[in-house]
C-alpha positions, 0 to 999 in steps of 0.5 A, a space after each residue: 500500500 505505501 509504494 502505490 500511495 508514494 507513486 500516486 504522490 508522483 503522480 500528483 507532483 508530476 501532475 502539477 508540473 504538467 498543469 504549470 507547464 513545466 513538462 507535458 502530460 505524456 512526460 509526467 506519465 512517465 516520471 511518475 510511473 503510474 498509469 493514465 487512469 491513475 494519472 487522471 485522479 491525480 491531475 483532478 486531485 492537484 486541480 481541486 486544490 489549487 481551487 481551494 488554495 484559490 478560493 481561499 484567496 491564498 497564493 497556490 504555491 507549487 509545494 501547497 497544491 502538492 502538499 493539499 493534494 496528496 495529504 490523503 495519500 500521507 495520512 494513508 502512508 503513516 497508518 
């Protein structure tokens, strides 16, 4: 369970770095090793909180949308 959770963060990170144009969506697949349906929940995850981040008048910072996104796959790591 704690490798998939640490590949679905990859996936979230990579995700990011995609929705800010960093590296391409074919390119974030790849660093993150999950697959596309995978990569898909991830991508929405990273959106979701950007919104929020948003929405909360806060700066959406790279490590915030990060670290918003994948705090269920932390909680999860740690059980």
């Amino acid at each position: 369970m704690a490798k998939e959770n640490a590949r679905k963060v990859l996936g979230v990170t990579a995700a990011v770095l995609a929705q800010m144009g960093h590296i391409s969506k074919e390119e974030a697949l790849e660093i993150s090793g999950v697959d596309a349906k995978t990569y898909d929940e991830a991508a929405h995850k990273a959106q979701m909180a950007e919104q929020e981040l948003k929405s909360a008048k806060k700066e959406a910072s790279f490590y915030d949308i990060v670290s918003k996104a994948t705090s269920e796959y932390f909680g999860l790591m740690n059980k």
